[in-house]
C-alpha positions as CSV (number, residue, x, y, z in Angstrom):
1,X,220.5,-17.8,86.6
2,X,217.6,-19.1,88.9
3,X,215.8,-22.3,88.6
4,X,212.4,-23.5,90.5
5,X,209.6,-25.5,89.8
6,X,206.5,-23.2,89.9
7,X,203.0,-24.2,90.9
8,X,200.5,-21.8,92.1
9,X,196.9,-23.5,93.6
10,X,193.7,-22.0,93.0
11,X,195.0,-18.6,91.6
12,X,198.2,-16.8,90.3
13,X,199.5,-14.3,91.8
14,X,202.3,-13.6,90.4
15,X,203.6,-9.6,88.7
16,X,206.5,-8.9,86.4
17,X,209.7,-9.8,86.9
18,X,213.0,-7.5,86.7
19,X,214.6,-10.6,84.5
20,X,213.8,-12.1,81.5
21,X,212.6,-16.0,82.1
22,X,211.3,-19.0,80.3
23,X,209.0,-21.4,81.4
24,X,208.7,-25.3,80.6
25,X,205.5,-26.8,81.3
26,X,205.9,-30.0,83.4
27,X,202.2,-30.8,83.6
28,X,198.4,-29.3,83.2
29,X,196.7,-27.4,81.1
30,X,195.6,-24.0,81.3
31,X,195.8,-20.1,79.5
32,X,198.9,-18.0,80.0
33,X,198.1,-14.6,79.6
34,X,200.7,-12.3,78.9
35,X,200.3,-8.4,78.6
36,X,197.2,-8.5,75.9
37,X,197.9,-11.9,74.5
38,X,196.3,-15.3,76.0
39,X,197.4,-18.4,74.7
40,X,196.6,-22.7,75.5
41,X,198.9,-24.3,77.2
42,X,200.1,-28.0,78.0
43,X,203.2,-30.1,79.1
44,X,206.4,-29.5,77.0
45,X,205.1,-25.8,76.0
46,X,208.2,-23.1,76.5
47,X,207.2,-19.9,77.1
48,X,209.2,-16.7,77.3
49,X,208.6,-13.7,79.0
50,X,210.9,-10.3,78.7
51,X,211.4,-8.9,82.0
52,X,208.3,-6.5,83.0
53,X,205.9,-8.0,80.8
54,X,202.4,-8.4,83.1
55,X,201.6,-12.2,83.0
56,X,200.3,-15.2,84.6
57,X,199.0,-18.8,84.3
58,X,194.9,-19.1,84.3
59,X,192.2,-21.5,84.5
60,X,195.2,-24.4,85.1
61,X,194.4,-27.9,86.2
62,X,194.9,-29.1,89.7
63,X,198.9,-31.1,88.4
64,X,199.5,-27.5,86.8
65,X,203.4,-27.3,87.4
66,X,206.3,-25.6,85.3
67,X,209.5,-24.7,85.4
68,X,210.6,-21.5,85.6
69,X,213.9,-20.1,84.9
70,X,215.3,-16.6,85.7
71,X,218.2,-15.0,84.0
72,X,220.5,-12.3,82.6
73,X,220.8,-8.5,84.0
74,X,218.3,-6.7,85.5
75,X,215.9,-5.0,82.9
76,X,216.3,-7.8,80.4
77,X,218.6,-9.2,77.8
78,X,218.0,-5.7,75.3
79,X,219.2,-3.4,77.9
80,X,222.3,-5.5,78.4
81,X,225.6,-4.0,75.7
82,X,228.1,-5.9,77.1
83,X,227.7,-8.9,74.8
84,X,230.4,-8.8,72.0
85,X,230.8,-11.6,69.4
């Protein structure tokens, strides 16, 4: 696992990711877009995004900052059939 705090200014330019990853809004508001859906966001949200989903954070305040958290095998969690109960 991988853990930063994530705070683009003016734009973001992030791409997909090869791992799945959450991320927990510290502060600001904004619209995270992923693939076709946009949604509000605000401090406290959680948002998930499976690994090589297109996304990024838009129209975000200036305090705008989140955690993000990376994890799991390359591909995401579904392509992973090692996990036995």
């Amino acid at each position: 696992m991988k853990v930063g705090i994530y705070g683009p200014r003016g734009h973001d330019p992030q791409g997909p990711h090869i791992r799945d990853e959450i991320y927990v809004i510290i502060s600001g508001t904004g619209t995270f877009v992923k693939n076709d859906e946009r949604r509000p966001f605000q401090p406290l949200d959680l948002l998930f995004v499976e690994a090589g989903a297109t996304h990024r954070f838009e129209d975000f305040t200036e305090d705008f900052a989140t955690w993000v958290l990376f994890w799991g095998p390359k591909g995401g969690e579904m392509l992973s059939t090692s996990f036995k109960n």
